[in-house]
N, C-alpha and C positions, 0 to 999 in steps of 0.2 A: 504494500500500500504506500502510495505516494505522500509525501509528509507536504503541509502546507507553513512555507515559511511564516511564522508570527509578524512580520512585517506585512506583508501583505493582505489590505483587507477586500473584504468582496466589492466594494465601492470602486477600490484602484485598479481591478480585475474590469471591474465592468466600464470603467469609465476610457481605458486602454483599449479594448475591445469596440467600443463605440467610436473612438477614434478613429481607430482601423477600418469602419465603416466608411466614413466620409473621405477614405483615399479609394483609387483604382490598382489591381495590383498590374504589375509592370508586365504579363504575360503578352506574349504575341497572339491576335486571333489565328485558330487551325484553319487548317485549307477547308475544310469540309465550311465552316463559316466564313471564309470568303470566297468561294464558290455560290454557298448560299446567296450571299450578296448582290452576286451577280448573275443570277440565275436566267432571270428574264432575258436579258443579255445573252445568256450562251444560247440558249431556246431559238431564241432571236437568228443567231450566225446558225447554229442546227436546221430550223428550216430554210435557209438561204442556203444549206448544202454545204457548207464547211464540217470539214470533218472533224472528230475531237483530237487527232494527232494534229490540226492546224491551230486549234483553242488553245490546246493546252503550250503549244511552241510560242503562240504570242503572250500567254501569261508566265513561260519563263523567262522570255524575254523583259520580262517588267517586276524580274527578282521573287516570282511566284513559285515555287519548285515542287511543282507534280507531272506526273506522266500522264499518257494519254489513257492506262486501263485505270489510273485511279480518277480521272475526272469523270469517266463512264460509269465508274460505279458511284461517287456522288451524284451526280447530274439521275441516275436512274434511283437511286436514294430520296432525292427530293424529288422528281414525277411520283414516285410512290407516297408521299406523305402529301403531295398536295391533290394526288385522288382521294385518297382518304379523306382528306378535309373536305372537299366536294362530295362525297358519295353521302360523310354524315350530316351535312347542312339538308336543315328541313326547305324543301321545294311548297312552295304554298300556290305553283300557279300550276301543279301538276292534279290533275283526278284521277283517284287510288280505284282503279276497278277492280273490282274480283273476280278474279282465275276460275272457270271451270274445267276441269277434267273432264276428257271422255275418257267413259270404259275399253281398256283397252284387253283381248284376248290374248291369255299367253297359252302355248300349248303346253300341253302336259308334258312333265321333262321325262327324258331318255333314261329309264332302270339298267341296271347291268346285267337284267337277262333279255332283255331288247338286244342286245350289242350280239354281233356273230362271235362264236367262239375262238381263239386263235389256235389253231393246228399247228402242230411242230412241221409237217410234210406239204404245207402247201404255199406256194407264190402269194406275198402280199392283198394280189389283187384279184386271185381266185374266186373268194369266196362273196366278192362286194357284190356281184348280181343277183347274187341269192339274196341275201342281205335289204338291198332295197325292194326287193319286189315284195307285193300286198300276202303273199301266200307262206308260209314256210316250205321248207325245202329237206326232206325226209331224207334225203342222201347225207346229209350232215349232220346224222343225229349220231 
């Protein structure tokens, strides 16, 4: 257990700490945040047909340092979180109808004494006409 120096009251604790509040820490923003920043922007040169190997060369050129399969996966990172944001924003000029179902038939599934037997002595494809045809086939038995 950590001992708490006698000097120090909860006051000087919190009053240091609040200070700390009202600075910025000195961190660099990551690529993933200034990507974001410029998203619209890449969007932008993407449907004018630039490629991301030409994106990503003009933002190292301007001391940005990522490559081309990491801007693809940011850039496909934020399309996925701004469909998300689109798909859950309520539509108020859409009308909600209701789905009906048709009955659909499914046929009765295939038992494993339906199946032709497999013979050790005969050609793969021997026995398939017997097999599909409506009748059984007495020779096979």
């Amino acid at each position: 257990m950590a001992k708490i120096p006698k000097g120090n009251k909860p006051d000087k604790i919190t009053a240091a700490l609040e200070a700390l509040l009202e600075t910025r820490p000195d961190a660099e923003p990551t690529l993933l945040s200034q990507v974001a920043r410029q998203f619209e922007l890449i969007e932008k040169l993407r449907v004018q047909g630039h490629s991301f190997a030409r994106i990503a060369e003009a933002l190292r050129q301007v001391d940005v340092d990522i490559s081309e399969n990491t801007l693809m996966q940011y850039v496909g990172r934020l399309r996925r979180q701004g469909s998300q944001a689109r798909a859950t924003k309520p539509t108020f000029d859409a009308v909600i109808k209701p789905t009906h179902r048709k009955a659909i038939s499914v046929p009765a599934a295939i038992k494993p004494a339906d199946l032709p037997s497999a013979r050790s002595g005969a050609r793969k494809g021997d026995d398939m006409e017997a097999w599909l045809t409506a009748e059984p086939d007495e020779t096979q038995i």
